[in-house]
Structures are given as structure tokens and as C-alpha cells.
N, C-alpha and C positions, 0 to 999 in steps of 0.2 A: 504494500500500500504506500502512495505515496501522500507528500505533504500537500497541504493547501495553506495558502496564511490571506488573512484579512485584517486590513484596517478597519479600526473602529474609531467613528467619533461622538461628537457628546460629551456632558458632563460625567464623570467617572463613574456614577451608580450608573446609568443607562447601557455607558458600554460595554460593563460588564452583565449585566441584568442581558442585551443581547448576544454575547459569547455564549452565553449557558444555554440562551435557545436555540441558539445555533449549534450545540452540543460540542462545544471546542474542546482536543486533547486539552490543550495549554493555551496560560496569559500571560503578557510579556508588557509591561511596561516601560519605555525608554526617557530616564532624563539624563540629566551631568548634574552634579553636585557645586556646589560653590561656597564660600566662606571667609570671615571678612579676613584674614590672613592667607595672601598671596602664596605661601607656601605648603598651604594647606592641601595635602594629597593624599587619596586612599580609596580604594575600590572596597566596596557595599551594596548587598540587594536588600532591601525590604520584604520581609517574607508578612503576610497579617495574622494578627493574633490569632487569628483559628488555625495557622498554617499547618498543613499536612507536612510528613517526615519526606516525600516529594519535593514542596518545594523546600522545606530547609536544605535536607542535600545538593537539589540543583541550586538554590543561592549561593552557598558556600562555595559547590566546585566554579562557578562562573565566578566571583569573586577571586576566588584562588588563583584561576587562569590570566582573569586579567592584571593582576598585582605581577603574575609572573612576566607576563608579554610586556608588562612595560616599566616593570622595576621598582614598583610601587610596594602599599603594607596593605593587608585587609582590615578591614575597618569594623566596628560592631563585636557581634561572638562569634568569631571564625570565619567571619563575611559577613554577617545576615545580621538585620535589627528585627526581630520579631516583634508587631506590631507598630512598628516604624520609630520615629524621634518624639518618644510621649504622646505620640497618639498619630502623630502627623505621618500621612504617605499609608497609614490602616486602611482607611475607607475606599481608596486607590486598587486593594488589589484580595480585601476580605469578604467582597459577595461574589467570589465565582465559584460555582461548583469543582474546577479542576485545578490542579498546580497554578499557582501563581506567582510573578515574580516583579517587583519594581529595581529597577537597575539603576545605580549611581556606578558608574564604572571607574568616573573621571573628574578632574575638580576644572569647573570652566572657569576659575576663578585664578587661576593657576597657573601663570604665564605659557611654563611648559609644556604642561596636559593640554588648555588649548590650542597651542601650536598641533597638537598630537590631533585633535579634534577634529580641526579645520581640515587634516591635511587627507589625501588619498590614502595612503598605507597606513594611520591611524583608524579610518575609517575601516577598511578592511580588515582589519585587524579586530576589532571589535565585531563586527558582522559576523566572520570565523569562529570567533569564539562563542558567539552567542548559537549560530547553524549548529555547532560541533556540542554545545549543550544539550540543545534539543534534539538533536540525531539520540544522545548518548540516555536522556532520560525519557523521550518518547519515541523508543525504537520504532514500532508498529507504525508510524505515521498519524495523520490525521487533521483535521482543520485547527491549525495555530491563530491565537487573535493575537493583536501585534495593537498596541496602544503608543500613541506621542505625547508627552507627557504635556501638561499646560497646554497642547493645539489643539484647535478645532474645540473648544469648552463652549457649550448655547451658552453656558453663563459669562462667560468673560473670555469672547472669540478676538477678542485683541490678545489674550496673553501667550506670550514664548516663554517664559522660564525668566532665567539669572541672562545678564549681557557676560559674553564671553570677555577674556582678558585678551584685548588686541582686536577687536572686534566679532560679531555675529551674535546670535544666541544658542541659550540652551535646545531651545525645540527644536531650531532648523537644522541644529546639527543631529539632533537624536533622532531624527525621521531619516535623514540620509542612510545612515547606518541599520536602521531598520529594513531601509528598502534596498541595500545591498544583501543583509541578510535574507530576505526574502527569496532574492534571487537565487541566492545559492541551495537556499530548504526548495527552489524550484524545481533545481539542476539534477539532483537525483532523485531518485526513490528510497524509499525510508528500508531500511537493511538492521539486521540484527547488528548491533555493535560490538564488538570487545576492545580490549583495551590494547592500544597503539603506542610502539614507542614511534616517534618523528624526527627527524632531521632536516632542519630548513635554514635555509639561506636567505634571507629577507624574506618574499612570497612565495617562491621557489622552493616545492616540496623533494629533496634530495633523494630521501629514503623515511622507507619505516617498515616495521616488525612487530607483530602482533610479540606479547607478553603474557604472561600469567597474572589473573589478576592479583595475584596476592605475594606475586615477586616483588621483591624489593630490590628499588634502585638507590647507586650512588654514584658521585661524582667526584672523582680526584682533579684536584684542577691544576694540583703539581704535575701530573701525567699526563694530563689530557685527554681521562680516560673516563668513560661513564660503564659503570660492571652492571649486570643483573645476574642478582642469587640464583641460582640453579634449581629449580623447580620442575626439574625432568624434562623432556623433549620437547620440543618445543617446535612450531613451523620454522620455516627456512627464512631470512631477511630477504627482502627483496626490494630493489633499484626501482621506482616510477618514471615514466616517460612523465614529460611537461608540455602541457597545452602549450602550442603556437613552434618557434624553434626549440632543438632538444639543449636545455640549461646543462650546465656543466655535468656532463657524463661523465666525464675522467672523476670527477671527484664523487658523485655518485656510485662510482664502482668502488672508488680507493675507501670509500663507508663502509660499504655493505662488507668489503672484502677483512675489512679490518673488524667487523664487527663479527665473522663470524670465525675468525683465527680468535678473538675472546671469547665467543662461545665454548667455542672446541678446547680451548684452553682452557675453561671453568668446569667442562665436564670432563677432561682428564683428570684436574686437581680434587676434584668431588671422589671420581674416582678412586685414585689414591689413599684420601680417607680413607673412603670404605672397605679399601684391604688390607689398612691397618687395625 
């Protein structure tokens, strides 16, 4: 089954009140965060106080992700403010029947973030990660509602959010990204997930190798080396071709090829254990 996703507008009860009649897997709320200190930076989803153990997990891992992609902390309890900031951003995302999620990813307040904001590979980056949540937590597919945080309100259709640092606003950037994500929950059909290691180059997908979910990774950064614990056999790594021209093969292979001479090196050393 594949995805379908829908904007909703309206004051916040309405378009959730139409999500649910519309039977939607998931709601996705999009703002940017802002604060009266320039420096202020931290990726946070809003889960509502009724929230299901759905959306707290997918808040936290969307949190998690984007703190990681852009160097950021996560913010709240592990990502997530459960019932939002004393009450505020609840009412946004606690009448839908399904998983729901209100996103601060980024502080538009924040000279840097909104540089990040404004820009193409900011955007997409954000889009990604938001596609690759909902891939990950609504495998089956299904009608996603896709909400702009402050746009299109009957009650107040003037409003966009916070002014960005250096220009724009909060809404017109959180609709863009929306609508990049959309596209890409377009692009395929909804697939059972499992869990991926990746290797990227900017947008440029190098490689990746399905894992076990309950392997543990680490990274040596004196080595330059990223291990996973040996958890018995495992599929093969394998090299992706790149939409449009083929991106750096040579270094796509010198990946894979390096990643599975540490394979085959951790199940020898496991090995050995065990005939001691």
C-alpha cells in the first residue's frame, strides 16, 4: 500500500476533527521554534497529553534524527514535551484519533538554523527525515494529514508564525518542507522497514546495510572506524546506484568493500572467543 498525504486547513480543532474523518494513519504538524536568545537551538516534537506510546517514540526518534543531521541537543524529555509548553501546542495535535506529532525541529530565531531553513539542502534534509519517520513508524502506508503550523487559521489567516533571523517566516518555511516531504512519501510505496545503516555524502546516498535491530553501534573517530556487535549473519552491504549521473562509485565501493573486510573481521574475532 502506498502513501497518500493531505493538507489540511482551518483553525487547528477543524483540521484535525477532519483527519479523523478522513481516517488518517498519521498527523504531522510543521512549525520552527524561536526564542528571545539568538543562540537558542534544539530540536522538539510536541506529543498531546493523551499521546499514545506511537507518537512519543516517533517524537523522540524525529527529534533524535534531526539534533543528529544538524548538530544540534534535543530538547524536552528525550525530544518530546508531552502536552506541549504548559498547555500551549496540546490543543494542536490532542483530538486526533491517530499518532500525532507537532515539530519544532529548528530555532528560526537562530541566525544559523535559519540560514539552514531558508536554504535547499536544509530543507531537504528535514523532508528526509520527516519521509524516513513515517516510512519507519507507518510501514503499511496510508492517508498522512500534513498540517502548516499558524497558515491558513479562519481565525487569524494573516498569521505565519515567528519572523525568521535574516529574513522570511516560520510558516512559509514549514510548508516548503512539508511539501518536499510529501513528495518523496509520493515517490514510493510504503515497504516493511528494518533498520539501515547509511552512508552519505551531502544528499548523495553512498551505501547502506540493513543491521540487526538490537546491534549495537560504535564509533572510533581515532580510527575512523564505525564496528557493529556481531549478532550472527547478517545480509550482504550493498553499493546504490544515484538518481541522474553515477556519484562517486570508486568511493562507494572502497565503503562497502571496507565495511565488509570489518565484518568478516568481527566474525573471525567472535569466533575465536568461542573456541576459547
Amino acid at each position: 500500500m502506498a502513501y497518500t498525504v493531505k493538507f489540511y486547513k482551518g483553525d487547528y480543532l477543524q483540521r484535525q476533527q477532519a483527519a479523523n474523518a478522513d481516517r488518517a494513519v498519521a498527523y504531522v504538524e510543521h512549525h520552527f521554534n524561536s526564542g528571545a536568545s539568538p543562540s537558542a537551538g534544539y530540536a522538539v516534537v510536541v506529543v498531546g497529553s493523551n499521546a499514545s506510546s506511537t507518537s512519543r517514540n516517533w517524537g523522540r526518534w524525529y527529534a533524535r534524527a534531526v539534533a543528529d543531521q544538524f548538530g544540534t541537543q534535543v530538547g524536552g524529555d528525550g525530544g518530546i514535551l508531552v502536552g506541549g509548553w504548559a498547555g500551549r501546542g496540546d490543543g494542536n495535535v490532542k483530538h486526533t484519533r491517530m499518532p500525532a506529532v507537532l515539530l519544532e525541529p529548528l530555532f528560526a530565531s537562530n541566525p544559523q538554523q535559519a540560514d539552514a531553513i531558508r536554504s535547499e539542502a536544509g530543507q531537504a534534509a528535514l523532508a528526509r527525515i520527516l519521509a524516513e519517520s513515517i516510512r519507519r513508524f507507518f510501514p503499511d502506508g496510508g492517508l498522512v494529514a500534513f498540517s502548516v503550523g499558524h497558515k491558513y487559521k479562519t481565525s487569524s489567516p494573516n498569521d505565519r508564525g515567528a519572523a525568521m533571523a535574516g529574513g522570511g517566516t516560520e510558516a512559509d518555511h514549514a510548508e516548503l518542507v512539508l511539501q518536499k516531504a510529501a513528495q518523496l512519501l509520493a515517490a514510493e510505496p510504503a515497504v516493511p522497514t528494518q533498520r539501515m545503516l547509511r552512508v552519505m555524502r551531502g544528499d548523495t546516498l553512498l551505501f547502506e546495510t540493513p543491521v540487526d535491530e538490537d546491534a549495537t553501534l560504535s564509533w572510533s573517530s581515532e580510527r575512523n572506524l564505525l564496528y557493529i556487535a556481531d549478532s550472527g549473519d547478517a545480509p550482504a552491504p550493498r553499493a546504490l546506484p544515484t538518481a541522474g549521473k553515477a556519484a562517486a562509485p570508486k568511493a562507494a565501493a572502497r565503503t562497502a568493500a571496507a565495511a565488509g573486510k570489518a565484518a568478516a573481521a568481527a566474525r573471525k574475532t567472535a569466533a575465536r572467543g568461542r573456541r576459547r
